[in-house]
C-alpha positions in Angstrom: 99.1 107.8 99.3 98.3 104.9 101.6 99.0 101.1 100.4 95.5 100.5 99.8 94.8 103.7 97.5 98.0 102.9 95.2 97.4 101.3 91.3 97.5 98.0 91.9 99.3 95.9 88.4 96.7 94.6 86.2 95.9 90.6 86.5 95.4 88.6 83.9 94.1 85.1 83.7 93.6 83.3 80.6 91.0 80.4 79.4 92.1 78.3 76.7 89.5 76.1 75.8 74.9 68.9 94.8 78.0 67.3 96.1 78.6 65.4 99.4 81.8 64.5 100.5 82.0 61.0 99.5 85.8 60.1 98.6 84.4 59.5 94.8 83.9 63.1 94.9 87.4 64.4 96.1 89.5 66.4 93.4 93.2 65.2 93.1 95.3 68.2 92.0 99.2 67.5 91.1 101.3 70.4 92.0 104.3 70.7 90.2 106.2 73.5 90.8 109.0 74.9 88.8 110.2 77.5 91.0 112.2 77.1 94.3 109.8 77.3 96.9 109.7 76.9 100.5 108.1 74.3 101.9 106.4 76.7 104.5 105.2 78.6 101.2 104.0 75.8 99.2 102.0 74.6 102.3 100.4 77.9 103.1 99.2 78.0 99.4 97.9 74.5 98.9 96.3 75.2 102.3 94.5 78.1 101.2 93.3 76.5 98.4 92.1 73.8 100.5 90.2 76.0 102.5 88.5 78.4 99.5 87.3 74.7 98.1 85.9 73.4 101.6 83.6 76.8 101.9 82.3 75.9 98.5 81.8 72.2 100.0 84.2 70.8 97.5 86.9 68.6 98.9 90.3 68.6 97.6 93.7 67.1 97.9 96.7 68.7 96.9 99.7 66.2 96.1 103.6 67.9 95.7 105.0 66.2 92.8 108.9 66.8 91.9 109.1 68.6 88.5 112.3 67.5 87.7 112.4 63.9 88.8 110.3 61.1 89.2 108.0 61.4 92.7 107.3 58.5 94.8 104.3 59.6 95.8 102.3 57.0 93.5 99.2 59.7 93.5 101.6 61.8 91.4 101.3 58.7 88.7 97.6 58.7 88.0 96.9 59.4 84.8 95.2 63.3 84.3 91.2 63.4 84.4 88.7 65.6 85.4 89.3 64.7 89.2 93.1 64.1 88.8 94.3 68.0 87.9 97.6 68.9 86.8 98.6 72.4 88.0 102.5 73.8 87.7 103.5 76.5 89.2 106.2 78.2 86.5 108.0 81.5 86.5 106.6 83.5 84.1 104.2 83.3 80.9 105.6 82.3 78.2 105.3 86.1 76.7 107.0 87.0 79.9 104.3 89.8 80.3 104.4 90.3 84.4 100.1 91.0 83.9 99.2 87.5 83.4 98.9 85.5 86.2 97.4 82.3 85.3 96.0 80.0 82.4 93.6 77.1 82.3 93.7 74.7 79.5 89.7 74.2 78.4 87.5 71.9 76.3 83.7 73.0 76.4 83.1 71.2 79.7 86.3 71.9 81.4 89.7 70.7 81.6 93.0 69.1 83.1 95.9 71.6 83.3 96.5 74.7 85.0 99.3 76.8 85.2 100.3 79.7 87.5 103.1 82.2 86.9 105.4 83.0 90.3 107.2 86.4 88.8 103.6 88.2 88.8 102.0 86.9 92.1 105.4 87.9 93.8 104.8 91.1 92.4 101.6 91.4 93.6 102.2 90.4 97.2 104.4 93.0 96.9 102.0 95.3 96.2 99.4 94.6 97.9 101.1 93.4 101.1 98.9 90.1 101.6 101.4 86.9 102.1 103.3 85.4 99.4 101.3 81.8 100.2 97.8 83.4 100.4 98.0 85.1 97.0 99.4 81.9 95.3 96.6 79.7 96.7 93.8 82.4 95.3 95.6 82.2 92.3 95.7 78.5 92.3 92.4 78.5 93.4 91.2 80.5 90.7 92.7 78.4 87.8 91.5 75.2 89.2 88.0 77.0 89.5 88.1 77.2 85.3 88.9 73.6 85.4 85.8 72.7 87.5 83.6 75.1 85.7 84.5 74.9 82.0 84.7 77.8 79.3 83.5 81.1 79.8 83.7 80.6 83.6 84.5 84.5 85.0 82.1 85.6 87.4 80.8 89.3 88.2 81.5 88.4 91.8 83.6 86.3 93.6 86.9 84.8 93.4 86.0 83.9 89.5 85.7 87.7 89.2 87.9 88.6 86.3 88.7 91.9 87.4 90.2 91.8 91.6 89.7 95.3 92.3 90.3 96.7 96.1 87.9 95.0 97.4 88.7 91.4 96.0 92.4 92.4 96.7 91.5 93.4 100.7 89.3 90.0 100.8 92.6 88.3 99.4 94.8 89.5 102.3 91.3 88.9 104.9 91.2 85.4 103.4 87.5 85.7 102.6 87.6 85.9 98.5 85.8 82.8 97.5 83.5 81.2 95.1 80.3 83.1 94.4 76.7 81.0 95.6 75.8 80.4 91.4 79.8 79.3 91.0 79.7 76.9 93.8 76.2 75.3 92.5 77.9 75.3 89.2 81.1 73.4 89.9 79.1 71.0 92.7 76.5 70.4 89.8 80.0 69.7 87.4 81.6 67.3 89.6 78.7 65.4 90.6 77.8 64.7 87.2 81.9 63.9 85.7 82.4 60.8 83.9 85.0 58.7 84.0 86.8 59.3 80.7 87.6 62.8 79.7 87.8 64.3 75.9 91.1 66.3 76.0 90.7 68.0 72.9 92.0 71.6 73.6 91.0 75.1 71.9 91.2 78.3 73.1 88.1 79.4 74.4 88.7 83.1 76.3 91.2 85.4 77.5 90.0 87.8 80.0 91.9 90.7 81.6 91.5 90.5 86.0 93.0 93.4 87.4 92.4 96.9 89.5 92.0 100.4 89.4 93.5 103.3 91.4 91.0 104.7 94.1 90.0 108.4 93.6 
């Protein structure tokens, strides 16, 4: 059986409840990581996720902030909103179930925190033989995509797809999974219109299984 014909591990990513490219626009996302990574990694990822937000005509800036100690970077200070994101990158869910991959924190309209979990997306780059740093930055991308769009936010097609199936899993590895034409209106049509204070009451608002099926 050839890698692209094997069962590939089910995703999950979970949902708990026009732009220009004027600098008021930009997205701030703080990237925490709690998982020994490489520089050459973390750089590939935030890159990627860079590059999936540009095709959408989103601009974003991705900020490394220590985890453990306190960053001099003073962008790492600004206090959370919905254009200063908080996402960490952890080692596992907290239920340790290697399926889930991500989780956005939502209200209604959207949200501040975003966590990824390293143990499954390793798994997966195993698996699927795209690069460690491309599949984190889809990931990445994908849970700061629920941020910008708010609850019920998974898409039939696209990188908000809630299901990556061979072909979202080939497009990972091609670098060409990104945000569908309705998602990209969407989260343009979101950020254009955010004000400056942010509710941050939290409930949980989906959980939605992304994943793949063998080929026959």
């Amino acid at each position: 059986m050839s890698r692209i014909q094997r069962a590939y591990p089910i995703l999950v990513f979970l949902s708990i409840t026009a732009m220009g490219w004027a600098a008021d626009s930009t997205i701030t996302i703080q990237v925490y990581s709690e998982v020994a990574l490489s520089d050459k990694v973390l750089s590939q990822a935030e890159g990627e996720g860079m590059r999936i937000f540009q095709r959408a005509k989103v601009s974003t800036v991705w900020v490394n902030c220590d985890a453990f100690l306190a960053s001099t970077d003073s962008r790492c200070h600004e206090a959370p909103d919905r254009k200063h994101l908080v996402l960490r990158i952890v080692p596992k869910a907290l239920g340790g179930a290697e399926s889930i991959f991500g989780v956005a924190f939502l209200a209604e309209n959207g949200g501040v925190y975003a966590d990824v979990f390293f143990d499954s997306i390793a798994t997966l780059h195993r698996d699927c033989g795209a690069s460690i740093g491309r599949v984190l930055g889809h990931v990445m991308a994908h849970e700061v995509g629920h941020l910008l769009l708010g609850s019920n936010s998974h898409s039939s097609v696209g990188i908000m797809s809630p299901k990556w199936h061979r072909e979202q899993l080939l497009r990972v590895g091609m670098g060409t999974l990104f945000f569908s034409s309705e998602d990209t209106r969407t989260m343009r049509g979101n950020i254009s219109n955010l004000e400056p204070s942010f509710a941050r009451k939290e409930s949980v608002d989906e959980a939605s299984r992304l994943g793949s099926k063998p080929s026959k």
